[in-house]
C-alpha positions in Angstrom: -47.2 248.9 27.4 -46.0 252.3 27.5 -42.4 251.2 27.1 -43.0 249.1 23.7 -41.1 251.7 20.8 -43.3 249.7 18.6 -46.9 250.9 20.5 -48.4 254.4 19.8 -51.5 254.0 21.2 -50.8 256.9 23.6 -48.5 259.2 21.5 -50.9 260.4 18.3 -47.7 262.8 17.0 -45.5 259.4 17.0 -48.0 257.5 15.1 -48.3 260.3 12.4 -44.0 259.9 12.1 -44.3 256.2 11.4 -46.7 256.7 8.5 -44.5 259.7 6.7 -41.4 257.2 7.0 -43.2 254.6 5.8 -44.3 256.6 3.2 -41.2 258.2 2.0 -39.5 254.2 1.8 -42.5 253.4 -0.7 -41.8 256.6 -2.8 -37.9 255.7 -3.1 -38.7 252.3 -4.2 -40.9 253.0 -6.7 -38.1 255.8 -7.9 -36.0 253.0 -8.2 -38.1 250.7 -9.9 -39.1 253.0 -12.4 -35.4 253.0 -13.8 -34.9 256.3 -13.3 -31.3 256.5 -11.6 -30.4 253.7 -14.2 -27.4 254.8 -16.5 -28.8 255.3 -19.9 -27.0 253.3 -23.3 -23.9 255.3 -23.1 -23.5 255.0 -19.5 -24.4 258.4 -18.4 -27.0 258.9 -15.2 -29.6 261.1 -15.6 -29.0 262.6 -18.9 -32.8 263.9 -19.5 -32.3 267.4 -18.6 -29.4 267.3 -21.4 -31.1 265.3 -24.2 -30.2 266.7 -27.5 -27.2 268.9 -26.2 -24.3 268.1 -27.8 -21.5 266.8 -25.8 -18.1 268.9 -25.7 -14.8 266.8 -26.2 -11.2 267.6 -27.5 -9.8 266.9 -30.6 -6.8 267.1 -32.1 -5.7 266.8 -35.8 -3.6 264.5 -36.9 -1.8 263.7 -40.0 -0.3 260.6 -41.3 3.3 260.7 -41.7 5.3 257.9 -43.4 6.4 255.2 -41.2 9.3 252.4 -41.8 7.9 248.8 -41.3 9.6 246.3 -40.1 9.6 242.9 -39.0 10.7 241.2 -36.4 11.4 238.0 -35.0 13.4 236.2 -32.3 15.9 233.3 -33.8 18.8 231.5 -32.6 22.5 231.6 -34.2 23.5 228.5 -35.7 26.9 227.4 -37.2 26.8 226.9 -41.2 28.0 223.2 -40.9 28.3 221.0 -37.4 29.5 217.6 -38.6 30.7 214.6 -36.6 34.1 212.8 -37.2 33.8 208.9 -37.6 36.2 206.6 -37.7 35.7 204.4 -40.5 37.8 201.5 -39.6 38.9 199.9 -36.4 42.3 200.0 -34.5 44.2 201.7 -31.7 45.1 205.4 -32.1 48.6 206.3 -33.0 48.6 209.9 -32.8 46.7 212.8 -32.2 48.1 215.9 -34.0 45.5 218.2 -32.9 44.0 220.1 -30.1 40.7 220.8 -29.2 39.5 224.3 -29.9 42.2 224.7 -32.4 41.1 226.0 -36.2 41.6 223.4 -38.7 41.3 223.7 -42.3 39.8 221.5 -44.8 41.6 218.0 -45.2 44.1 218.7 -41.9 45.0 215.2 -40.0 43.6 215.1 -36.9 44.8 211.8 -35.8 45.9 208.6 -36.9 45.1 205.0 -36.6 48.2 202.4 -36.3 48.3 201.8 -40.1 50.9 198.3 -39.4 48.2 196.0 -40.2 47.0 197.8 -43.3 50.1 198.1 -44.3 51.1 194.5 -44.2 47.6 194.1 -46.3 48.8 196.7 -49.0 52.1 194.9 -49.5 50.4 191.8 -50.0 48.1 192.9 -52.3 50.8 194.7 -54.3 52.4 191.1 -54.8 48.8 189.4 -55.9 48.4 192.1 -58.7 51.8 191.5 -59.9 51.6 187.8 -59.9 48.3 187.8 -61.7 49.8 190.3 -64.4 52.5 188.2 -65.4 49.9 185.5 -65.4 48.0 187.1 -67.7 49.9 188.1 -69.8 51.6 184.1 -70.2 48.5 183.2 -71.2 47.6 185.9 -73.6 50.9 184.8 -75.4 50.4 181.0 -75.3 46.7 181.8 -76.6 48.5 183.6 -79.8 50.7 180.5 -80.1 47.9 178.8 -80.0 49.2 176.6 -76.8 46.3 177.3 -74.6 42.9 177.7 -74.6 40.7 181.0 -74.2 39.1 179.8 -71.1 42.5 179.8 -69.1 42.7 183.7 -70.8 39.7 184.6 -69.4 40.4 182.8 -65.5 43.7 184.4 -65.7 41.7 187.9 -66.3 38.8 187.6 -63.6 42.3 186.9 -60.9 44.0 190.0 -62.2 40.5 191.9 -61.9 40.4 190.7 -58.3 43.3 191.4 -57.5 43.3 195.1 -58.5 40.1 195.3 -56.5 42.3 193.7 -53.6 44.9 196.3 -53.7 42.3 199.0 -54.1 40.5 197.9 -51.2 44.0 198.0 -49.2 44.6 201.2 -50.3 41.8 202.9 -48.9 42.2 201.1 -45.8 45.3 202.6 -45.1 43.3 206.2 -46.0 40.8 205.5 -43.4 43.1 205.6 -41.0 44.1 208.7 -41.4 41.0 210.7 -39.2 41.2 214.5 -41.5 39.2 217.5 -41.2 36.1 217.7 -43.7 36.1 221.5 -43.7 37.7 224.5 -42.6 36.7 225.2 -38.9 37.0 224.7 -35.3 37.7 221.7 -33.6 35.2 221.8 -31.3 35.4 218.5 -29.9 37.8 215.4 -29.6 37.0 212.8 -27.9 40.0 210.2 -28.3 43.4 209.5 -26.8 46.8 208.1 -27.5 46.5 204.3 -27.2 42.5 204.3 -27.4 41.3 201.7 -29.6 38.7 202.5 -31.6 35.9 201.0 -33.8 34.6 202.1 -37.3 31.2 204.4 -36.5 32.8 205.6 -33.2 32.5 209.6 -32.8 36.0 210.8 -32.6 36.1 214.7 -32.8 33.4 217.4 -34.0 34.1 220.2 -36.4 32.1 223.3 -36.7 32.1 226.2 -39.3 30.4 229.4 -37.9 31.5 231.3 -41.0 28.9 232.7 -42.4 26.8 232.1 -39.1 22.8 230.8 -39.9 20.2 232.6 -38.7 17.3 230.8 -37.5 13.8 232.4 -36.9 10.0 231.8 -37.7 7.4 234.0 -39.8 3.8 234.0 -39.0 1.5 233.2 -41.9 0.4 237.1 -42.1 4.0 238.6 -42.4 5.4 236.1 -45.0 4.0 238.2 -48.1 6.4 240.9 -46.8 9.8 238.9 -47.1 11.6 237.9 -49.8 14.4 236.4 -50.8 18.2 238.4 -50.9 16.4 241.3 -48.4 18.9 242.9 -45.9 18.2 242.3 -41.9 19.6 243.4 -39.5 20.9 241.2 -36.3 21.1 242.3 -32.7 22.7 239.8 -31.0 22.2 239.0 -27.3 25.7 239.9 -26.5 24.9 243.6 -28.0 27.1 242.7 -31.2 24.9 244.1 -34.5 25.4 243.0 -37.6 23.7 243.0 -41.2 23.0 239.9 -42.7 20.8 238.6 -46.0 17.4 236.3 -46.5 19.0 233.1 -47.4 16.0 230.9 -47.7 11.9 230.9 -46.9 10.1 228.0 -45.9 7.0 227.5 -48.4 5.3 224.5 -46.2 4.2 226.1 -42.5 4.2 224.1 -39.2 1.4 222.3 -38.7 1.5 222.9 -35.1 2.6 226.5 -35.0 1.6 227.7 -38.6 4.2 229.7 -38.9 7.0 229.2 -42.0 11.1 228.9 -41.5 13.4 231.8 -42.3 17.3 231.8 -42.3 19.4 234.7 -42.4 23.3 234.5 -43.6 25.9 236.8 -41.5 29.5 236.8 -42.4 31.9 236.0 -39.5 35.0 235.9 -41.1 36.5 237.3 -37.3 35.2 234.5 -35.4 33.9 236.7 -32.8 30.2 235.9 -33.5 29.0 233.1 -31.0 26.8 230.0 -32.5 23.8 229.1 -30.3 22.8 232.6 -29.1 19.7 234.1 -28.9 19.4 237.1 -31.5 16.4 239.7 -32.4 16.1 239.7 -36.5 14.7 243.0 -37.8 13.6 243.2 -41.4 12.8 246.6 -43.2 10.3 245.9 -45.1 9.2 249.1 -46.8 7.4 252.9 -45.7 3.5 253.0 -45.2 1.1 256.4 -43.9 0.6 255.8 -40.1 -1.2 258.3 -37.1 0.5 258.8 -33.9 -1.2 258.6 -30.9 -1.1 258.3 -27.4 -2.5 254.4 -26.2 -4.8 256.0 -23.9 -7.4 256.9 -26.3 -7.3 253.9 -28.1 -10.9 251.9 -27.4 -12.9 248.6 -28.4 -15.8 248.7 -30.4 -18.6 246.2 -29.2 -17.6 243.1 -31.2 -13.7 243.8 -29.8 -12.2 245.6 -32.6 -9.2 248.3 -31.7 -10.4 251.7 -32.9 -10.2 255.5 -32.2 -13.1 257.9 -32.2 -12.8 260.6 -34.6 -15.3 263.6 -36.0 -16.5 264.2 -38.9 -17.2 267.4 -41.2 -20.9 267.6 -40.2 -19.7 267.3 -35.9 -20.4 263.6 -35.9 -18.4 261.2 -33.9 -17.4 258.0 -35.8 -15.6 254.9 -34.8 -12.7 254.3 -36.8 -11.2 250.8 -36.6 -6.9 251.1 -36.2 -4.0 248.8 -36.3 -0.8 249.3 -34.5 2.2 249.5 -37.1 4.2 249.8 -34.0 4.9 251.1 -30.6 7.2 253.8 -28.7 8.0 254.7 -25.2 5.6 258.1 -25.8 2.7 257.1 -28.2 1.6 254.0 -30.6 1.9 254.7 -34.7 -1.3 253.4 -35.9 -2.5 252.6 -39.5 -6.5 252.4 -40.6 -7.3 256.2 -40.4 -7.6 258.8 -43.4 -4.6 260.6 -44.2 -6.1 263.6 -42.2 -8.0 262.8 -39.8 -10.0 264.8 -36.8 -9.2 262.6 -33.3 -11.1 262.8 -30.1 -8.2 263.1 -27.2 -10.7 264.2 -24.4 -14.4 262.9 -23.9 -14.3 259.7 -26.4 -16.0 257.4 -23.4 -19.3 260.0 -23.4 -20.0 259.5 -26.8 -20.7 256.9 -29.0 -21.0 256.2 -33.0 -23.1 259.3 -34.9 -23.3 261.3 -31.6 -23.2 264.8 -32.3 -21.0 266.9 -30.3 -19.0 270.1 -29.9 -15.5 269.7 -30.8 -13.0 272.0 -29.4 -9.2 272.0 -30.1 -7.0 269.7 -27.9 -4.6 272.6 -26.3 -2.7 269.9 -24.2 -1.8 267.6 -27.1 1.5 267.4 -28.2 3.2 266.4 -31.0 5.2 262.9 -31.6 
């Protein structure tokens, strides 16, 4: 079969080929089975020929500097007070004195039920009282005469009492048809006509007071040691008006759902021009602490997950240094966690790990925050 590729019967110097190839594949398995391109523990191939040399990096020295810290949460704008009008007796309405959207101060008529009825009632009751004085009185004067007997003194006094419950009663009927203002505000709804008849618990008009405006926002369970009471924040409303404002109250319970506690902030409005129900950023300085700045790049994860930065120490020794971030910029992160000086690897920190020893040379391209 001279045409078989496979048959070397005939060709000795083809045979001899076969073997060596088949030779060479067994010598690159083994070399692979023997682990010898594996990457060692820090990820490195080969590193044999440079075991016990210590690995050059870049460092730069950094200093803490004092930082401001500050909180910050999103909220909502609320109004101080949002009450609902009621009517608190039935009837057509007379008049409506007011518009919608108009201010209103505290006490202003709004509208007015038709009174007619209540008015008859008044008159009426007006007459009982009087009657059941002078009745009263008769018999107090027949009782000194001794003409009568104390228990027609004491009916004659339960009708008088009645009847000066009567004409009370009367009285603030005709009151609650007068529909007034409960504070100073806007009349931010009105929901009645001219003519409309109405019946006592119906919603007639809405009043809101947005001066001082309530700021609404939540605390997570880790910053709430930080606030207090009476501190100054600062408001950045979503319509780019800023203004300064004061802790009005803390909540001590949290939510059981999102654990995290209530805060309201007090801002004056005394203009108006501050909108209830927008979204605002609250921002709470809350005092100066030693912070690093760094660029986020060098920033790495220990093995169980922590956030950290590799550093060196006096003897050449790299060390893993577990960081917070105070805050963040457009150039660099400001982080807490490090000594107040402390040596930083910018360059090389993925060759090394924990108690390496390498050659530290200054960070020439590093710049300054």
């Amino acid at each position: 079969m001279p045409n078989d590729p496979l048959h070397f019967a005939d060709d000795p110097g083809a045979h001899r080929s076969a073997w060596s190839a088949l030779a060479l594949v067994g010598i690159i398995a083994i070399w692979f089975a023997s682990g010898m391109l594996v990457p060692d523990e820090d990820g490195q191939a080969t590193r044999d020929s440079r075991a016990g040399e210590p690995v050059s990096v870049a460092v730069t020295t950094s200093t803490a500097e004092p930082v401001s810290e500050t909180f910050v949460a999103e909220g909502q704008a609320l109004p101080d007070r949002d009450t609902r009008v009621r009517a608190e007796t039935s009837g057509a309405i007379r008049e409506v004195l007011i518009r919608k959207g108009q201010k209103v101060a505290a006490d202003d008529l709004i509208a007015r039920i038709d009174p007619r009825q209540r008015t008859a009632d008044l008159r009426r009751a007006e007459a009982d009282l009087a009657r059941t004085r002078r009745e009263l009185e008769n018999a107090e004067t027949l009782l000194d005469r001794g003409a009568t007997t104390l228990d027609r003194v004491v009916h004659a006094r339960v009708e008088f009492a009645a009847a000066e419950a009567a004409l009370a009663a009367a009285r603030q009927a005709i009151a609650d048809t007068e529909i007034r203002a409960p504070f100073a505000g806007q009349l931010e709804a009105l929901e009645i006509d001219t003519g409309e008849f109405v019946t006592a618990g119906t919603d007639l008009a809405r009043v809101v007071d947005s001066d001082p405006l309530t700021i609404e926002a939540r605390v997570p369970q880790q910053s709430l040691g930080r606030l207090e009471l009476g501190q100054s924040a600062n408001i950045h409303f979503i319509t780019g008006e800023r203004r300064t404002g004061t802790v009005s109250f803390l909540g001590s319970t949290a939510d059981p759902t999102t654990r995290t506690f209530a805060l309201e902030v007090e801002v004056a409005n005394p203009d108006g021009l501050l909108t209830a129900g927008i979204s605002v950023e609250v921002r709470i300085p809350t005092g100066e602490t030693a912070a690093h700045f760094v660029s986020p790049a060098i920033l790495a994860l220990d093995e169980s997950g922590a956030l950290g930065l590799k550093t060196v120490d006096e003897q050449n020794r790299a060390a893993f240094q577990p960081v917070e971030i105070l805050k963040a910029q457009t150039n660099g992160v400001w982080v807490t966690g490090l000594p107040g000086t402390a040596r930083i690897i910018s360059v090389g920190q993925g060759f090394v790990r924990a108690g390496d020893t390498v050659d530290p040379r200054p960070d020439t391209g590093a710049r300054e925050p």
